[in-house]
C-alpha positions as a Python dict, from the first residue, in 0.01 Angstrom:
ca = {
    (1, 'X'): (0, 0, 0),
    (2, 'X'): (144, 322, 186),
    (3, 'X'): (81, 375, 537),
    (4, 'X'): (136, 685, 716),
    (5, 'X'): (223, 657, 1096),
    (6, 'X'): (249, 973, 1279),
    (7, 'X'): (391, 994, 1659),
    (8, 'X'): (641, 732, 1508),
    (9, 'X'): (882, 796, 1792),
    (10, 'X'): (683, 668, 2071),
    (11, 'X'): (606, 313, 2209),
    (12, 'X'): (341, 253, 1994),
    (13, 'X'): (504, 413, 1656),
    (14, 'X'): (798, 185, 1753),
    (15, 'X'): (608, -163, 1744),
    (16, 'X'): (379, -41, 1463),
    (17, 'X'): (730, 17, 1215),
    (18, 'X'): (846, -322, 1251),
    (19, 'X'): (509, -501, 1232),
    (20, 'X'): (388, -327, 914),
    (21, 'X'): (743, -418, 725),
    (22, 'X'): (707, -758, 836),
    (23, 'X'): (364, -788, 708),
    (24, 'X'): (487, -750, 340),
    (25, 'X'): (264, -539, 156),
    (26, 'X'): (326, -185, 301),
    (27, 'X'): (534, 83, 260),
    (28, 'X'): (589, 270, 517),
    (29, 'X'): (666, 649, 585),
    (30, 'X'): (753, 730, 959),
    (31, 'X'): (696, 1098, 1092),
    (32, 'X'): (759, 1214, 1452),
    (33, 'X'): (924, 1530, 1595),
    (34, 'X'): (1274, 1633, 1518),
    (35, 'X'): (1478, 1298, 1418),
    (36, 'X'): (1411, 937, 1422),
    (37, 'X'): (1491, 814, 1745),
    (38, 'X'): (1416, 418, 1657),
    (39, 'X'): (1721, 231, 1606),
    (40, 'X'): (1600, 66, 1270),
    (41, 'X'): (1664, 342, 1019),
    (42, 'X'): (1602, 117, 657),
    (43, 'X'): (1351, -31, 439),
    (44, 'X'): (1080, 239, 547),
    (45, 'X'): (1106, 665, 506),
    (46, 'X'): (1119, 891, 807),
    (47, 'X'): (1019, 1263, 781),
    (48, 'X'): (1025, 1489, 1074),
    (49, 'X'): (674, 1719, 1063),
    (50, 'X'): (478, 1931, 1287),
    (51, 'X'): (153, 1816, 1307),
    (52, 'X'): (62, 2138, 1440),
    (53, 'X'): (153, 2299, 1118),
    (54, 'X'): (-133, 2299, 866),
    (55, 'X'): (91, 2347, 593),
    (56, 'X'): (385, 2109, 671),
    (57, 'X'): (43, 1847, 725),
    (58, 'X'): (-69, 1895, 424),
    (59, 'X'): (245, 1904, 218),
    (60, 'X'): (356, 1566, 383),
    (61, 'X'): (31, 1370, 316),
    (62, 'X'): (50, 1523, -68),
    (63, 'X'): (428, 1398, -124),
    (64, 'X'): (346, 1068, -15),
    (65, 'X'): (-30, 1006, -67),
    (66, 'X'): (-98, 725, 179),
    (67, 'X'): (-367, 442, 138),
    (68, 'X'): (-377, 457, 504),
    (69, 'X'): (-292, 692, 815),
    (70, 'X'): (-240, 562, 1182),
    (71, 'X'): (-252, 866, 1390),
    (72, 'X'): (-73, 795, 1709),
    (73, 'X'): (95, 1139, 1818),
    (74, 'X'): (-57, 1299, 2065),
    (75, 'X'): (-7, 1473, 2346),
    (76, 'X'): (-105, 1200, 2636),
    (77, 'X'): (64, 1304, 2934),
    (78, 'X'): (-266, 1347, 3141),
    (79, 'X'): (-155, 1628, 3374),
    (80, 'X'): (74, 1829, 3118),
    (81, 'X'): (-278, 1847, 2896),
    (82, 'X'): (-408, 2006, 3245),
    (83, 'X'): (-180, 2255, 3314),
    (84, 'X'): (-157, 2327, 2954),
    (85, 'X'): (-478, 2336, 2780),
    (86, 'X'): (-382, 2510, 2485),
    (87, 'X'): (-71, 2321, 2375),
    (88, 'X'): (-284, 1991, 2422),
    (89, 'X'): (-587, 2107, 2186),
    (90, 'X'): (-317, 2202, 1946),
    (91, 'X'): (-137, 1862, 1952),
    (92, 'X'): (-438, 1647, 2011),
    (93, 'X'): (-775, 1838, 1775),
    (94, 'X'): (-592, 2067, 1613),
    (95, 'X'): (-337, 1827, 1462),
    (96, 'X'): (-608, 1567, 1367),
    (97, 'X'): (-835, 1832, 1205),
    (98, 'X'): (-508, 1880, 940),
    (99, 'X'): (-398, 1509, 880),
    (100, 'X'): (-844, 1431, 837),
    (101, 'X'): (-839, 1723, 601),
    (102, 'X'): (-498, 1586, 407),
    (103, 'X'): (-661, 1265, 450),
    (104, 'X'): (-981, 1332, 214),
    (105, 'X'): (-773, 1499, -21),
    (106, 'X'): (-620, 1150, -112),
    (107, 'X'): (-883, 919, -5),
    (108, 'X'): (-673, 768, 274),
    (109, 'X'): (-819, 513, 558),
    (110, 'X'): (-800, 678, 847),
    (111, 'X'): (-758, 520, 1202),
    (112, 'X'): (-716, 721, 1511),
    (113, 'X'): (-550, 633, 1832),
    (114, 'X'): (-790, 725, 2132),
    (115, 'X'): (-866, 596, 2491),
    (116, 'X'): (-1017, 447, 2793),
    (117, 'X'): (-1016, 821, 2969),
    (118, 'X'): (-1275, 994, 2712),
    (119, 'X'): (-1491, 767, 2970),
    (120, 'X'): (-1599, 915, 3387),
    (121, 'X'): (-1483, 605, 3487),
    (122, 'X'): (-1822, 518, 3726),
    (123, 'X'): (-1936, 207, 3491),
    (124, 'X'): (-1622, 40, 3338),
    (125, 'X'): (-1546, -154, 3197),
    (126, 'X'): (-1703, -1, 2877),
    (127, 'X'): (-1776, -159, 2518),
    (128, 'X'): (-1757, 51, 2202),
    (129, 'X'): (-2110, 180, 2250),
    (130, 'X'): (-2071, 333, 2608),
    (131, 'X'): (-2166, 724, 2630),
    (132, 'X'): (-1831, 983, 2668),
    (133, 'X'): (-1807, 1151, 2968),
    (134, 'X'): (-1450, 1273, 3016),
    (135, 'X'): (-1348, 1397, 3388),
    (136, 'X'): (-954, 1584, 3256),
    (137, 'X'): (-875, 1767, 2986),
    (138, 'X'): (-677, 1501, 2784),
    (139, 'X'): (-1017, 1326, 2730),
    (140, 'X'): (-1197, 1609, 2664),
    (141, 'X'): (-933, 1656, 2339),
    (142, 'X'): (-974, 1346, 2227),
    (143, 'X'): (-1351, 1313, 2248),
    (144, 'X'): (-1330, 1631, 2022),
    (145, 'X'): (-1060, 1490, 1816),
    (146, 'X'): (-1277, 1134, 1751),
    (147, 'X'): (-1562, 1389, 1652),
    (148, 'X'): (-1409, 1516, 1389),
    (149, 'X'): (-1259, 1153, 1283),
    (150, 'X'): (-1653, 1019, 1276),
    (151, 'X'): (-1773, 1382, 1132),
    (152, 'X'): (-1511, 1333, 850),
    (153, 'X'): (-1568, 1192, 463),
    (154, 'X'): (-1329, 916, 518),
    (155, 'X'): (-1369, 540, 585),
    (156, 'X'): (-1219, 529, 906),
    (157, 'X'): (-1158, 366, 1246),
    (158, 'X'): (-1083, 469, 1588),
    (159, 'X'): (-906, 240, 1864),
    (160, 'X'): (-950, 311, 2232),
    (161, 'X'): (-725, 144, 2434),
    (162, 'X'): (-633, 160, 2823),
    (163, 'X'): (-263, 236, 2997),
    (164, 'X'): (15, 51, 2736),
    (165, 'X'): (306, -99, 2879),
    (166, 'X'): (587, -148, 2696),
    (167, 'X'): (954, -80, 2609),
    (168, 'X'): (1049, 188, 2372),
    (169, 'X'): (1429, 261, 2214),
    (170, 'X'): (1488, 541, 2439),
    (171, 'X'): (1626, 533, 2755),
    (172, 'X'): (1526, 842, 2912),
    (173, 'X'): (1131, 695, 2864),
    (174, 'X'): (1017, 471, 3174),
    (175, 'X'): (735, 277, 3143),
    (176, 'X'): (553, 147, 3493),
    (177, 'X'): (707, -210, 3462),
    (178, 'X'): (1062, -46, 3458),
    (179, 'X'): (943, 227, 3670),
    (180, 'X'): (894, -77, 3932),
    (181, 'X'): (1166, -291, 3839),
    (182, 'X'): (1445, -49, 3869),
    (183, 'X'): (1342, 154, 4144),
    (184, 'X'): (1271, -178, 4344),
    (185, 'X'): (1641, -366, 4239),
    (186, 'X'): (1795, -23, 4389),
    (187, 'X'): (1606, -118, 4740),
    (188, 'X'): (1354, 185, 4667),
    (189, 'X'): (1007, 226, 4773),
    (190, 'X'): (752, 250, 4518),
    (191, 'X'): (377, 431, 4611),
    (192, 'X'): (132, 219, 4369),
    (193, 'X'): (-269, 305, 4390),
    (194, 'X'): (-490, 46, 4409),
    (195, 'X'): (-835, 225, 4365),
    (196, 'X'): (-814, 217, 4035),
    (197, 'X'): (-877, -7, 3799),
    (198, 'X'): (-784, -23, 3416),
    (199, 'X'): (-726, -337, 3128),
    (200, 'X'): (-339, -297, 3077),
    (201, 'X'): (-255, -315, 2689),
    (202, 'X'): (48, -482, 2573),
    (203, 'X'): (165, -231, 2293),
    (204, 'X'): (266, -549, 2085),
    (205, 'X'): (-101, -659, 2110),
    (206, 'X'): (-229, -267, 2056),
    (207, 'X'): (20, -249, 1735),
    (208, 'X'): (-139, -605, 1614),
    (209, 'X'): (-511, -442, 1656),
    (210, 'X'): (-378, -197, 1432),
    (211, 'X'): (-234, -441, 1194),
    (212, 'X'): (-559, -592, 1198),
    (213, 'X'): (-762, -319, 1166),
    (214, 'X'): (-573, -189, 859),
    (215, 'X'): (-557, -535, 688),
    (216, 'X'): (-934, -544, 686),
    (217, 'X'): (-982, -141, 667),
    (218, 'X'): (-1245, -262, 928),
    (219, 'X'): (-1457, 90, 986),
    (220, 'X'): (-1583, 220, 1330),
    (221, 'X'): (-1471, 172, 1673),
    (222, 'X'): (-1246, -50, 1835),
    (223, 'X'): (-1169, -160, 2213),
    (224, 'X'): (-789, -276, 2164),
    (225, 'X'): (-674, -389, 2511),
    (226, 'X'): (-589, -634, 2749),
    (227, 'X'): (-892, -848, 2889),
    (228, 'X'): (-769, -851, 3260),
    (229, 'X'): (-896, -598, 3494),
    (230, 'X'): (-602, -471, 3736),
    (231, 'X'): (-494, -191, 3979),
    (232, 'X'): (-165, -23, 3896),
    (233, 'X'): (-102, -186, 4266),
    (234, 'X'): (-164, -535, 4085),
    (235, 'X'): (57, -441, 3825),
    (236, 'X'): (360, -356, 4062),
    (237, 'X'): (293, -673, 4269),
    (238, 'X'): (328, -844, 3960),
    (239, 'X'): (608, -686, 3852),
    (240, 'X'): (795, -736, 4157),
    (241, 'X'): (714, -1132, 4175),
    (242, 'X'): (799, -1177, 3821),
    (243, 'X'): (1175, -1018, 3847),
    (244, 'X'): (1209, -1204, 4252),
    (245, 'X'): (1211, -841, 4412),
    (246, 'X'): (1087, -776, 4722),
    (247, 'X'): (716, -739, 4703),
    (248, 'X'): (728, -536, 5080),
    (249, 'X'): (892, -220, 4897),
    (250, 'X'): (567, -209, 4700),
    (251, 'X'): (314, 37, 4916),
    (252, 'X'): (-56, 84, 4855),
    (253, 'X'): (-203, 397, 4825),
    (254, 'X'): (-560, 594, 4743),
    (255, 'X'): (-506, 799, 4420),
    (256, 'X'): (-641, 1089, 4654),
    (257, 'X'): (-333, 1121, 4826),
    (258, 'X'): (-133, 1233, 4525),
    (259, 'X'): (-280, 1559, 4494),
    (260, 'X'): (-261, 1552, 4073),
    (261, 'X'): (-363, 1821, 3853),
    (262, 'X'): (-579, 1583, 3654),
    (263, 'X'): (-846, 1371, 3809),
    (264, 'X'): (-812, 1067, 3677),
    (265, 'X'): (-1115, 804, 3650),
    (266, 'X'): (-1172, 534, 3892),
    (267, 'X'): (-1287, 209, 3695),
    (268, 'X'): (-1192, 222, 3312),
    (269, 'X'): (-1117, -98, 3153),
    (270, 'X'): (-1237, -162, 2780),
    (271, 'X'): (-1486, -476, 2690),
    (272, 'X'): (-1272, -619, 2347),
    (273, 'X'): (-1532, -859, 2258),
    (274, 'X'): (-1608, -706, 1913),
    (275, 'X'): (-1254, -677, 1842),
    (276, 'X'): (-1157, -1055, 1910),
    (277, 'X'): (-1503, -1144, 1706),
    (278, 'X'): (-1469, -940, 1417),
    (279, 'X'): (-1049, -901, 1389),
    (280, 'X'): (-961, -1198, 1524),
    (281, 'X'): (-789, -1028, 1807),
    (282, 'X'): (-647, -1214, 2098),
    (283, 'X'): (-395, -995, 2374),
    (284, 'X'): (-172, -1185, 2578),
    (285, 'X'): (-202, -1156, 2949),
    (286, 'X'): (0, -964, 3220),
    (287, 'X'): (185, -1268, 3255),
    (288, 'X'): (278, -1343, 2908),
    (289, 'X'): (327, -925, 2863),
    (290, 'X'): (591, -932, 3136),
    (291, 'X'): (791, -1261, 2964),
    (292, 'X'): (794, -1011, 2666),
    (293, 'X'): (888, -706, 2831),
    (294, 'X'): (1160, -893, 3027),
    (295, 'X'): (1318, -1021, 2695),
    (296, 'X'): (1332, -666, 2512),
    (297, 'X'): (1508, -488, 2829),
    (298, 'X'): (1746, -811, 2824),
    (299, 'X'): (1803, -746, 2476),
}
């Protein structure tokens, strides 16, 4: 089978490559912007497309004609969507409304890449059936971009999932365990808030869900996430324990004193019972996600 997987450049798009070859019945066809930047350049196809571009959409998903498209690029950076609206709807609806329309075209399973902050964040955690309600403009796009998923003809699914740590091929990309790490072995203060709270998601264990997901072409939505609630203050602590760095350069603060153009909300988290009953999924835990974090920066 051919799978598509757009936004093939980022952390997800980087675990989803290898774990799709590995499975043994794909092929796979990569797209990002501009070139590839994953250091594994054969046995899959990389084409560099503008998903804001109807026509480049269309004449990509008509070359290839996928039995499947993952559609992970987006534009996720919660206060660039803020301060610019336009470039965000374009990235985040606009994009998707092209690849579902390519999509029908060739009959392709679609799953969609969404998230915890489509939610206010006043009742988390949330399960799959939990109303929208989203406080920035980031959710807002992709409430309106899983409309028009669930609107579509296709079979498809859609995959929330909540603040994914991992390590991507590119070194000018910090994630919050680096963020911590290296800031912290430098003797440097790091400002962590602790009011709120969020089910961190191993992107090995998001990229699995996917795996999963596709293998079954199980329809509808998905909670793909860790199963431990924790502050980004937890997180650090964590961190900092894990490496032996001193857990005193870690400070505590109220997101209120960061003054960011986005509100952010206050208790996400994501309920994954359906997805360990029905996929078989099963994250690892901070603990076991720091072992493998450790091992890729060593490597």
């Amino acid at each position: 089978m051919k799978v598509l997987i757009t936004g093939s450049n980022g952390l997800l798009g980087q675990h989803l490559i290898p774990l799709f070859l590995q499975d043994g019945k794909y092929d796979v066809i990569a797209t990002g912007r501009g070139p590839n930047r994953f250091p594994l350049r054969d046995k899959y196809t990389y084409e560099a497309v503008n998903l804001r571009d109807a026509g480049s959409v269309k004449q990509l998903v008509e070359k290839h004609q996928p039995d499947i498209i993952i559609h992970g690029g987006a534009m996720s950076q919660v206060d660039d969507c803020e301060k610019n609206k336009d470039a965000c709807w374009d990235t985040n609806v606009g994009a998707t409304r092209y690849l579902v329309h390519a999509a029908e075209n060739c009959n392709a399973f679609f799953l969609f890449l969404s998230t915890d902050f489509v939610f206010d964040g006043l009742q988390g955690p949330y399960g799959e059936d939990a109303a929208v309600n989203p406080i920035n403009y980031y959710g807002t796009s992709k409430v309106a971009a899983e409309r028009l998923v669930v609107n579509s003809k296709l079979q498809w699914a859609i995959v929330r999932t909540v603040l994914v740590y991992g390590v991507v091929a590119d070194p000018h990309r910090n994630n919050m365990i680096t963020w911590v790490k290296n800031n912290l072995q430098q003797g440097k203060k790091v400002k962590v808030v602790d009011d709120q709270w969020r089910t961190p998601t191993l992107c090995h264990d998001l990229a699995k869900g996917c795996l999963l997901i596709a293998n079954k072409k199980a329809t509808g939505i998905f909670n793909i996430s860790g199963n431990e609630i924790l502050t980004p203050y937890d997180m650090a602590i964590k961190t900092a324990e894990f490496f032996k760095l001193d857990t005193s350069l870690v400070e505590k603060i109220s997101a209120k004193t960061l003054a960011q153009p986005a509100a952010r909300p206050t208790k996400t988290g994501l309920l994954i019972d359906k997805a360990e009953k029905e996929l078989g999924y099963q994250p690892r835990t901070f603990a076991e996600g720091l072992e493998i974090v450790a091992g890729e920066i060593k490597s």
